[in-house]
LUMKOLMAR-759731 format. One record per residue: residue number from 0; residue in three letters; x, y, z of N, C-alpha, C in turn. Coordinates in steps of 0.02 Angstrom, whole numbers. Layout:
<NUM, "Ala", <X, Y, Z>, <X, Y, Z>, <X, Y, Z>>
...
***
This chain:
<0, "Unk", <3201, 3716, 3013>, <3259, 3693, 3049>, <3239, 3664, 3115>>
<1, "Unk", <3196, 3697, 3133>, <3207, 3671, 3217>, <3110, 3715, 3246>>
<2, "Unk", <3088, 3678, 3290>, <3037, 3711, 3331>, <3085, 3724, 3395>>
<3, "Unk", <3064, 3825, 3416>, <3109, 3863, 3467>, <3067, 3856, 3518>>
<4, "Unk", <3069, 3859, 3585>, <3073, 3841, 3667>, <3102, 3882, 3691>>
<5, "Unk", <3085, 3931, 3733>, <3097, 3990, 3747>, <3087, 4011, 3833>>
<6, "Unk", <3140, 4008, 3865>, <3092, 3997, 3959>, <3042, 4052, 3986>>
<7, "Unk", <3056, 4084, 3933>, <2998, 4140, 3984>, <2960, 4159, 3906>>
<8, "Unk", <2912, 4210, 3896>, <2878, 4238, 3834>, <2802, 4194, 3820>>
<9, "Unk", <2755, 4238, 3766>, <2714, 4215, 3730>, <2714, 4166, 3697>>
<10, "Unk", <2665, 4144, 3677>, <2676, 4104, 3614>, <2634, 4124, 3559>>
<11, "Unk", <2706, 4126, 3482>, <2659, 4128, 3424>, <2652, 4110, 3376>>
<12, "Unk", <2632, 4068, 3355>, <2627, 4032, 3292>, <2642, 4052, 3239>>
<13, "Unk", <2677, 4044, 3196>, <2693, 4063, 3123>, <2690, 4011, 3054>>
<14, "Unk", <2697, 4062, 3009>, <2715, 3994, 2946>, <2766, 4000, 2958>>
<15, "Unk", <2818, 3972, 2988>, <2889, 3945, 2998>, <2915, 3880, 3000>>
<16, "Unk", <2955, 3850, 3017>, <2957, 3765, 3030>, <2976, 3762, 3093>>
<17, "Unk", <2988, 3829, 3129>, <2977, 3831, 3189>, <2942, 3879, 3230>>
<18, "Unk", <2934, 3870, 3306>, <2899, 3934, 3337>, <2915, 4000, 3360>>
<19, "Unk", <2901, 4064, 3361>, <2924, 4113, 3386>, <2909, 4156, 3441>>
<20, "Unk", <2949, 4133, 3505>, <2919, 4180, 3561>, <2965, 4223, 3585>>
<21, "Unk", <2966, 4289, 3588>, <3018, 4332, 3636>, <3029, 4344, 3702>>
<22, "Unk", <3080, 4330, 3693>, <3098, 4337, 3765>, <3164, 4363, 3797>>
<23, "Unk", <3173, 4427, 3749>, <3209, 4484, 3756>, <3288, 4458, 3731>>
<24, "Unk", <3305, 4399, 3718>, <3367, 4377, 3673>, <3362, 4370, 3621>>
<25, "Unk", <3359, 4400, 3582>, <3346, 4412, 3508>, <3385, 4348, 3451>>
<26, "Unk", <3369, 4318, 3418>, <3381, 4230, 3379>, <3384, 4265, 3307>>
<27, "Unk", <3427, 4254, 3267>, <3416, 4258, 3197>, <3411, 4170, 3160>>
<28, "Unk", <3389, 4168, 3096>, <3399, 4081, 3086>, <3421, 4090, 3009>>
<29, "Unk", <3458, 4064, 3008>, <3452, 4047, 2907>, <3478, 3976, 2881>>
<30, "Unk", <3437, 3994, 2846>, <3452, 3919, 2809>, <3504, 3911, 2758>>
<31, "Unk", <3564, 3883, 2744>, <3596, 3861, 2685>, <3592, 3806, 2636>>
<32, "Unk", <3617, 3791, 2574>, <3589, 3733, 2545>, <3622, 3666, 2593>>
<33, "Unk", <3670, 3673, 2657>, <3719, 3633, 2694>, <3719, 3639, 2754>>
<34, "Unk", <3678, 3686, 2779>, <3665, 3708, 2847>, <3640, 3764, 2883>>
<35, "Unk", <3621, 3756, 2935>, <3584, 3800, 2964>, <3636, 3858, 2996>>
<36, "Unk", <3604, 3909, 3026>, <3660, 3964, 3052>, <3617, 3979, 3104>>
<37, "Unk", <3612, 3964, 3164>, <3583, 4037, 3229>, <3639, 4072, 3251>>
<38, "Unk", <3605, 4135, 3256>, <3620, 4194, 3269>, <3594, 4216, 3332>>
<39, "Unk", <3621, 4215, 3393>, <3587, 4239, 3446>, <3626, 4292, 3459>>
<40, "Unk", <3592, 4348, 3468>, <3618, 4421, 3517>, <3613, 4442, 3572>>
<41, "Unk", <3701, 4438, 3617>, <3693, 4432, 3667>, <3750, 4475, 3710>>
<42, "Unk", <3759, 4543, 3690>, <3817, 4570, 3719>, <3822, 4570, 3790>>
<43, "Unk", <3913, 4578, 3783>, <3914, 4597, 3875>, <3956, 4534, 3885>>
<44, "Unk", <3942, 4494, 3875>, <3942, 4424, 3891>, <4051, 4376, 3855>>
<45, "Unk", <4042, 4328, 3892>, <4119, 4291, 3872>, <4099, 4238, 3860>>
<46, "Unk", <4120, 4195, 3817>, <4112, 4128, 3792>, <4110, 4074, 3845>>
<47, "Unk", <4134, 4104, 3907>, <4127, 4039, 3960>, <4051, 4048, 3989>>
<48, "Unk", <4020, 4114, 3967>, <3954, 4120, 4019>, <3894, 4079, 3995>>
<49, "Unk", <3925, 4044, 3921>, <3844, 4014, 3898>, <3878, 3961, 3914>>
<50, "Unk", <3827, 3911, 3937>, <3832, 3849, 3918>, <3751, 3825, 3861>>
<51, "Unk", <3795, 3763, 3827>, <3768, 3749, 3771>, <3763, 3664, 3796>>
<52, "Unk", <3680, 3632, 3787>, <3692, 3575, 3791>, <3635, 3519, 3740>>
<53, "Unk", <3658, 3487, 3718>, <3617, 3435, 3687>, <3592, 3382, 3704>>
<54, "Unk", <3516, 3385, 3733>, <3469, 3302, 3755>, <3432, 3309, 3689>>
<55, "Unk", <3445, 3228, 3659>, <3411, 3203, 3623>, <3417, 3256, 3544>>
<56, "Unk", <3378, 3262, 3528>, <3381, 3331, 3469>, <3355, 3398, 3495>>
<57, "Unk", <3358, 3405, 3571>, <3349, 3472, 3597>, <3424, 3500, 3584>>
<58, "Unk", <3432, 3567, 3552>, <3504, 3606, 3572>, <3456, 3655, 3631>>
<59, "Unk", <3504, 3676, 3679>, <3497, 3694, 3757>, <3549, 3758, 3754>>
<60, "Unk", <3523, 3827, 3733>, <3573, 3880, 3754>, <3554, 3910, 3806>>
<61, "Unk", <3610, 3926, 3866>, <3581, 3960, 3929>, <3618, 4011, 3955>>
<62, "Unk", <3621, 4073, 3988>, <3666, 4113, 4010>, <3640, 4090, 4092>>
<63, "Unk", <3689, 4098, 4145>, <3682, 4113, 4212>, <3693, 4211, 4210>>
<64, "Unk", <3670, 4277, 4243>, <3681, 4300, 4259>, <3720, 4332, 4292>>
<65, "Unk", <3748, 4377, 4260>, <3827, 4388, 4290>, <3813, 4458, 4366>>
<66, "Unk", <3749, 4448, 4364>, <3733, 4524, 4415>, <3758, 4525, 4475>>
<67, "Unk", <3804, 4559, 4505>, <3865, 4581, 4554>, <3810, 4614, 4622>>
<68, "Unk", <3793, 4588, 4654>, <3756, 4644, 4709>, <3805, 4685, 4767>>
<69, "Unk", <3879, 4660, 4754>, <3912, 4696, 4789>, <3938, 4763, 4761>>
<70, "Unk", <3943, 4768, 4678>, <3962, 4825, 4656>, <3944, 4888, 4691>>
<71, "Unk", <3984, 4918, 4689>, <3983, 4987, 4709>, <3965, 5042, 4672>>
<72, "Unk", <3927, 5104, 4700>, <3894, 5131, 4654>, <3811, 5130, 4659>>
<73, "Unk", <3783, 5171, 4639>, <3717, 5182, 4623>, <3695, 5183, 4542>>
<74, "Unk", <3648, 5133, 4532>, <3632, 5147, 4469>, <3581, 5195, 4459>>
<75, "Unk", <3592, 5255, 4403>, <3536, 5315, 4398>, <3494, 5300, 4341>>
<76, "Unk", <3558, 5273, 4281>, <3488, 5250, 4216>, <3540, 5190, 4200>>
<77, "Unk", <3483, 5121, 4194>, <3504, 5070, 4165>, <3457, 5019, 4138>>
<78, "Unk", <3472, 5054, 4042>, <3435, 5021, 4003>, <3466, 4942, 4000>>
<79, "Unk", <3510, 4901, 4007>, <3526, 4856, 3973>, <3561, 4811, 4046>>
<80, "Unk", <3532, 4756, 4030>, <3574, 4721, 4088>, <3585, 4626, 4068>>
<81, "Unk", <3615, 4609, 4092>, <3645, 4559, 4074>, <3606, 4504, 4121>>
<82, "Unk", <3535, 4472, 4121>, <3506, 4411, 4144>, <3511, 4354, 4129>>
<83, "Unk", <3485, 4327, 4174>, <3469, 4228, 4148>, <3428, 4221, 4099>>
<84, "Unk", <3460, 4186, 4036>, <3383, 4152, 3983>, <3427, 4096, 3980>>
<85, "Unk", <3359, 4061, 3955>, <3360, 4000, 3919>, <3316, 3978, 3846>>
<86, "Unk", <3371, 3986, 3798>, <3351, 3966, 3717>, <3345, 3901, 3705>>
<87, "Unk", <3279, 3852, 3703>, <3286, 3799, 3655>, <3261, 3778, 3591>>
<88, "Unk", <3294, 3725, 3574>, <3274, 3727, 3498>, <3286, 3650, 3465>>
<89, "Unk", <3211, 3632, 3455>, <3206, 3551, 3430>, <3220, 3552, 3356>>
<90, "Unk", <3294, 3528, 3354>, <3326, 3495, 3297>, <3289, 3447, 3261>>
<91, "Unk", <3276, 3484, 3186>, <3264, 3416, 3144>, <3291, 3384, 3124>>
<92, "Unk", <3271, 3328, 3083>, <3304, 3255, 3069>, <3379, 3267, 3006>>
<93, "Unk", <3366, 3341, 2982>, <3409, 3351, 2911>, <3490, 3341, 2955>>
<94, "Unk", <3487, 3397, 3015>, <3538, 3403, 3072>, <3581, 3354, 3076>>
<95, "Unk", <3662, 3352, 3082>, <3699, 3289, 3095>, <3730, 3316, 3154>>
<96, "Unk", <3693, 3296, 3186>, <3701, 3297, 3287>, <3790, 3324, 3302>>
<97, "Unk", <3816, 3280, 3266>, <3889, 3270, 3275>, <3936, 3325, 3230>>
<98, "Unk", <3939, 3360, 3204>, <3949, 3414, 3183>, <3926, 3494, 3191>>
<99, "Unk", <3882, 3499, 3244>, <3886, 3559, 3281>, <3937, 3599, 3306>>
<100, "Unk", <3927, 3653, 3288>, <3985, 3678, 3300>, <3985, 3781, 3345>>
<101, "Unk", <3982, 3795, 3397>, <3980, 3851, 3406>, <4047, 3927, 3415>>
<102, "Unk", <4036, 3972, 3390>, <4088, 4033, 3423>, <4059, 4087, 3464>>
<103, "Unk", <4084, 4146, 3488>, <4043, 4209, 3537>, <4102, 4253, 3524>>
<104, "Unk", <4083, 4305, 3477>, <4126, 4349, 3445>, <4080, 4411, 3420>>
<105, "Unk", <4096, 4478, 3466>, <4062, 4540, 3471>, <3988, 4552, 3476>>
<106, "Unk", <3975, 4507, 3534>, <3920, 4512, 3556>, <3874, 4448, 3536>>
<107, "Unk", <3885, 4412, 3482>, <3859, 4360, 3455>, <3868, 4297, 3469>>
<108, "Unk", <3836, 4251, 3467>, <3837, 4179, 3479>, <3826, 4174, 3420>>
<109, "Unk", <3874, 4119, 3383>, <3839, 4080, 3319>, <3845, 4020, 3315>>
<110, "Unk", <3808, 3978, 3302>, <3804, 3918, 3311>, <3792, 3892, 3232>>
<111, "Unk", <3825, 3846, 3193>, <3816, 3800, 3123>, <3795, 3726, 3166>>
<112, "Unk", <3748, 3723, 3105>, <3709, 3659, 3104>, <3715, 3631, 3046>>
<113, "Unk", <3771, 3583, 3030>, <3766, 3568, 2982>, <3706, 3490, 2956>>
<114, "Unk", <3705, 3506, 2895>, <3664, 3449, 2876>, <3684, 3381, 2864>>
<115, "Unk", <3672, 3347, 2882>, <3691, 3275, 2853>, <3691, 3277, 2751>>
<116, "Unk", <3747, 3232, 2750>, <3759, 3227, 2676>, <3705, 3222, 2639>>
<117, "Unk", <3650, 3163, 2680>, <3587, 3156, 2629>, <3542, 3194, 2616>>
<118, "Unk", <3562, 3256, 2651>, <3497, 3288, 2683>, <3512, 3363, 2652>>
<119, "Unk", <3583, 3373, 2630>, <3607, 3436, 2598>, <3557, 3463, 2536>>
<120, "Unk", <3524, 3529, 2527>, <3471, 3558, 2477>, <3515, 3544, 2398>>
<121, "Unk", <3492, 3519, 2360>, <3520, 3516, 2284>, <3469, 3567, 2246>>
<122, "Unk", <3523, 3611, 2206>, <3488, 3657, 2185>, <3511, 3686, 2104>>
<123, "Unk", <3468, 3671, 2067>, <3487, 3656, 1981>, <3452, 3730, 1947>>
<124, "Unk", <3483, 3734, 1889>, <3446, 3772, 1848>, <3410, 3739, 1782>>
<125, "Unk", <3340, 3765, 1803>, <3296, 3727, 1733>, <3296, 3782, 1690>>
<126, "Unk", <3297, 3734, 1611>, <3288, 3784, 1565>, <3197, 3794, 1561>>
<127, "Unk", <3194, 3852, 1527>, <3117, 3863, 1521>, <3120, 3870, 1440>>
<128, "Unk", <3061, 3845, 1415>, <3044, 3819, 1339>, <2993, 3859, 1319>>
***
């Protein structure tokens, strides 16, 4: 589907069609015979806090940080906190730019990528002899 771009993390090569580096926002990907699906996990968060942007066949997901330094209170244990990342991800050619489409519903970002008509997987059953 896409080679991933990641602002902070390792890098690691895989047999994938794209790359995989972490960087503590966790990406799911799947493929359909019509389109792609990411899955990013990202609780805490409201649909206005990502912005989403497209240069060229880059898709551009980003959170700003919602961290309050005026809150009140002392923190004693805090596993989980809500930072700045930035997810990218070079769209291939199957992608029809213009039919992207995203939602942010219980913690999730999902984003469809659909495929261009020509580009949709055809998938038959052969007989075996």
């Amino acid at each position: 589907m896409c080679r991933s771009r990641y602002h902070h993390g390792a890098h690691h090569a895989g047999r994938h069609a794209w790359h995989h580096h972490f960087s503590g926002v966790p990406v799911n990907i799947r493929e359909f015979d019509d389109s792609y699906e990411l899955s990013l996990f990202a609780p805490g968060l409201t649909r206005e806090d990502f912005k989403l942007q497209l240069v060229d066949r880059l898709l551009v997901i980003s959170v700003e940080g919602k961290e309050n330094p005026f809150e009140a209170g002392v923190w004693k244990r805090r596993d989980y906190q809500i930072r700045d990342f930035e997810r990218s991800f070079e769209l291939n050619e199957k992608i029809d730019l213009d039919s992207i489409s995203a939602s942010y519903e219980a913690g999730v970002l999902l984003v469809k990528l659909s495929k261009l008509a020509d580009r949709v997987t055809l998938r038959r059953e052969l007989d075996l002899v």
